[in-house]
KEZA-68859 format. One record per residue (C-alpha): residue in three letters; chain; y, z, x. Coordinates in nm, 4 decimals, decimal comma. Each point is the difference from the previous one (the first is absolute). Last residue first. Layout:
! residues N
NODE  ALA  A  Y  Z  X $
...
***
This chain:
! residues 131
NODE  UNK  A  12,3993  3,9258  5,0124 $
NODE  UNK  A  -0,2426  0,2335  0,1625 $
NODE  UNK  A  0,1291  0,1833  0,3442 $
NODE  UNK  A  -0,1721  -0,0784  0,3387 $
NODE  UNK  A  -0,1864  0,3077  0,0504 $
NODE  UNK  A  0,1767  0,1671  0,3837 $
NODE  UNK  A  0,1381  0,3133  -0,2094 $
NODE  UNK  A  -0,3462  0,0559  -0,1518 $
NODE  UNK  A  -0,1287  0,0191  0,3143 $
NODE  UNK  A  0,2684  0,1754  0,1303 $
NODE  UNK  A  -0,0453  0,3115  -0,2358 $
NODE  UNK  A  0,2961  0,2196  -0,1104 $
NODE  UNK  A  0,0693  0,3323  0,0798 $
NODE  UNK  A  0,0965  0,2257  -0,2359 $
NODE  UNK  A  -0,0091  0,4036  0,0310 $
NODE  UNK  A  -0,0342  0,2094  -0,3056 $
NODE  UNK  A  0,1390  0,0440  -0,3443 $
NODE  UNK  A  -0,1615  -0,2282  -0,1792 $
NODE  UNK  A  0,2105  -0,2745  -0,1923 $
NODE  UNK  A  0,0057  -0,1995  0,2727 $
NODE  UNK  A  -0,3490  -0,0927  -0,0783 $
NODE  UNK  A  0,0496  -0,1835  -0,3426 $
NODE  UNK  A  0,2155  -0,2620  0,1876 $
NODE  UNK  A  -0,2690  -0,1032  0,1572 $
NODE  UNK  A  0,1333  -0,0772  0,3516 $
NODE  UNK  A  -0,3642  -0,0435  0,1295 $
NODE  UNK  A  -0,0993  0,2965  0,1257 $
NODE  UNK  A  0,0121  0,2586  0,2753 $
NODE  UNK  A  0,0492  0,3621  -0,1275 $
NODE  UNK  A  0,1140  0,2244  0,2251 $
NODE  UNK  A  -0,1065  0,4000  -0,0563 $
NODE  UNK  A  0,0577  0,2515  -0,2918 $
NODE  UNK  A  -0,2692  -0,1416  -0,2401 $
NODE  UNK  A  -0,0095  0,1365  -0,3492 $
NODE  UNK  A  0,0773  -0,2612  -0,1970 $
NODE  UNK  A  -0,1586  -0,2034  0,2274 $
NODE  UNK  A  -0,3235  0,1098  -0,1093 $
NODE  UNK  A  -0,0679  0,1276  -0,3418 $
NODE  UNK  A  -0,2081  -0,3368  -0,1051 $
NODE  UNK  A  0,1891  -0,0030  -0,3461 $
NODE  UNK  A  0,3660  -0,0172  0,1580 $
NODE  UNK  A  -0,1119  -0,3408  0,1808 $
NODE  UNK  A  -0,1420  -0,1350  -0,3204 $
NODE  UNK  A  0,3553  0,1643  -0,1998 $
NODE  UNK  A  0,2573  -0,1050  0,3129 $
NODE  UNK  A  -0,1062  -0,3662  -0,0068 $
NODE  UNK  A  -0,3251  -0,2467  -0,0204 $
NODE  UNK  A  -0,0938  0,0559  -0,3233 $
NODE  UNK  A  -0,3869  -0,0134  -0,1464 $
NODE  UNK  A  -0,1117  0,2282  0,2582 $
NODE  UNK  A  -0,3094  0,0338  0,2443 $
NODE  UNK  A  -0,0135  0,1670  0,2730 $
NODE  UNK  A  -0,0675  -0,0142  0,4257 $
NODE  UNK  A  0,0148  0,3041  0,2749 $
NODE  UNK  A  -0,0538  -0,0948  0,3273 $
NODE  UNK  A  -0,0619  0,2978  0,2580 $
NODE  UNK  A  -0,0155  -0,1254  0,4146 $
NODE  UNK  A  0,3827  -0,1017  0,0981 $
NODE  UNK  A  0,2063  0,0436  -0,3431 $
NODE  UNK  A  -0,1281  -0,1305  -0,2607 $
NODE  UNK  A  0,1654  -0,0658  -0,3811 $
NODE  UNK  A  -0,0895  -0,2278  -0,2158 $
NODE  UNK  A  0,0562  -0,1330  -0,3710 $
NODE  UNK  A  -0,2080  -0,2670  -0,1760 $
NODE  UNK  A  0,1466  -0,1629  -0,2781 $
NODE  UNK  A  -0,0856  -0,1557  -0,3245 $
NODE  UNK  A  0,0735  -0,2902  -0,1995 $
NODE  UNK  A  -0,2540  -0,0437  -0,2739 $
NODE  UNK  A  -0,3278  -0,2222  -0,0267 $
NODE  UNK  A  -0,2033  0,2430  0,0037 $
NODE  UNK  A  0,1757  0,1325  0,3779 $
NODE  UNK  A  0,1851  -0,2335  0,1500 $
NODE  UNK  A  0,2089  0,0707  0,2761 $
NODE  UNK  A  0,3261  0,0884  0,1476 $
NODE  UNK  A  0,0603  0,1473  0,3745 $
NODE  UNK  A  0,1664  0,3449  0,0761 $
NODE  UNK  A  0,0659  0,1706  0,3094 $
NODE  UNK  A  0,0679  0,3089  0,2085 $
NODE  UNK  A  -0,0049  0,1254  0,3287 $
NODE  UNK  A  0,0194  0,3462  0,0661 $
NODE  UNK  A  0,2036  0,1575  0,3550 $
NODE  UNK  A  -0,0144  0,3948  0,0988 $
NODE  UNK  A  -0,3140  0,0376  -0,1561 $
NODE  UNK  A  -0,1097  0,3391  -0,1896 $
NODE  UNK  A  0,0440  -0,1626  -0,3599 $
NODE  UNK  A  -0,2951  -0,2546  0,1388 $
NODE  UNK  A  -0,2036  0,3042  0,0775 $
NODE  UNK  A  0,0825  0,1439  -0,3651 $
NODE  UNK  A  -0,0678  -0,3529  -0,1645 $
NODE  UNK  A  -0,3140  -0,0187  0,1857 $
NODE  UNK  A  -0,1558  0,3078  -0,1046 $
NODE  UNK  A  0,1437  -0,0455  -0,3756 $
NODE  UNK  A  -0,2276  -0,3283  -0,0218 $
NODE  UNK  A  -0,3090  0,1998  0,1693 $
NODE  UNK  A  0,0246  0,3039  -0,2589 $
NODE  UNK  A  0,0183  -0,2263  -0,3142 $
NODE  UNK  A  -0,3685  -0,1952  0,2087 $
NODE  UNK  A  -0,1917  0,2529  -0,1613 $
NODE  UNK  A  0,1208  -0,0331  -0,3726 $
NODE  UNK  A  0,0187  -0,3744  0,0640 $
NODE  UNK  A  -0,3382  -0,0312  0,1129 $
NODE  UNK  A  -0,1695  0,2117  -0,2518 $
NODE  UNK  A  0,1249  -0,2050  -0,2792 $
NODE  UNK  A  -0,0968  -0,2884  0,1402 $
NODE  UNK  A  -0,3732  0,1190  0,0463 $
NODE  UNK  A  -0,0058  0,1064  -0,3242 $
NODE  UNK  A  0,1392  -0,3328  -0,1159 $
NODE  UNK  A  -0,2849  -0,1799  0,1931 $
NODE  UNK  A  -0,2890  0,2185  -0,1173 $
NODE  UNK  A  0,1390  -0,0960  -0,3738 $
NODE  UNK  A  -0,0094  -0,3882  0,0682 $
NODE  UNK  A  -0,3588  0,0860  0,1525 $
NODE  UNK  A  -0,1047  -0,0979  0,3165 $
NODE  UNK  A  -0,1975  -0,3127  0,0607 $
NODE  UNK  A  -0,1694  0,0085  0,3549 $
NODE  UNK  A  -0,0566  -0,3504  0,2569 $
NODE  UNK  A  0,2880  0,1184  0,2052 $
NODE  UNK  A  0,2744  -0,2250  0,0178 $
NODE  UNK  A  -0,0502  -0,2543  -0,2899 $
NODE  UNK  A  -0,1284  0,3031  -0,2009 $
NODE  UNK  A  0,3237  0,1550  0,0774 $
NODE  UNK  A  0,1861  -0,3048  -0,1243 $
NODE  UNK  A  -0,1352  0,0207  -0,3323 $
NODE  UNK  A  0,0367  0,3848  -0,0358 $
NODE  UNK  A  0,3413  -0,0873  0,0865 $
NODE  UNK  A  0,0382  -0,2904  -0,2842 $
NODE  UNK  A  -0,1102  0,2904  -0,2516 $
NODE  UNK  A  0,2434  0,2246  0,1127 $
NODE  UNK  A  0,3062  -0,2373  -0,0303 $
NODE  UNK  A  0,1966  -0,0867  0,2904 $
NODE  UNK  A  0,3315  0,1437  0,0321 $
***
């Protein structure tokens, strides 16, 4: 996360204004709270679809090994952040736990422990495999 005080920095870049540090949290604050409704929007429409693809790639986040988790089905993408990449980050986001449909991933083992469809994804099929 970038800190406040670099923002206001990088807004002034932008826009030619300086904002305060305590403008900026208010306006993060409001975000989220608004934007809670949005995030469980698209998890219910993604619940709704007959197939859900779902992934997870690794990456650094300060300096520590994070991962980004995803889930989409043909329009709605819904991405989050975890520090574990198996059945407690994917647990956390409340989707495929609950998902009744096919899942298409990579052969995780972590996913087969849903009880839902599987089917697995040919691109990830076709990736030459690491030595």
């Amino acid at each position: 996360m970038i800190p406040y005080a670099r923002c206001v920095e990088l807004l002034f870049d932008l826009i030619g204004h300086r904002l305060s540090v305590g403008s900026l949290a208010n306006f993060q604050s409001k975000m989220y709270d608004r934007l809670g409704n949005f995030e469980n929007g698209i998890k219910t429409l993604l619940l709704r679809s007959t197939v859900l693809h779902v992934d997870e790639t690794g990456m650094k986040v300060n300096g520590s090994e994070s991962w980004m988790h995803m889930a989409s089905n043909k329009l709605l993408s819904h991405f989050g952040f975890h520090k574990k990449r198996g059945h407690e980050a994917i647990d956390s986001f409340n989707i495929v736990p609950l998902y009744n449909g096919t899942l298409i991933h990579d052969r995780f083992r972590s996913y087969f422990k849903y009880q839902c469809g599987h089917s697995l994804c040919h691109a990830h099929i076709l990736m030459p495999i690491k030595g």
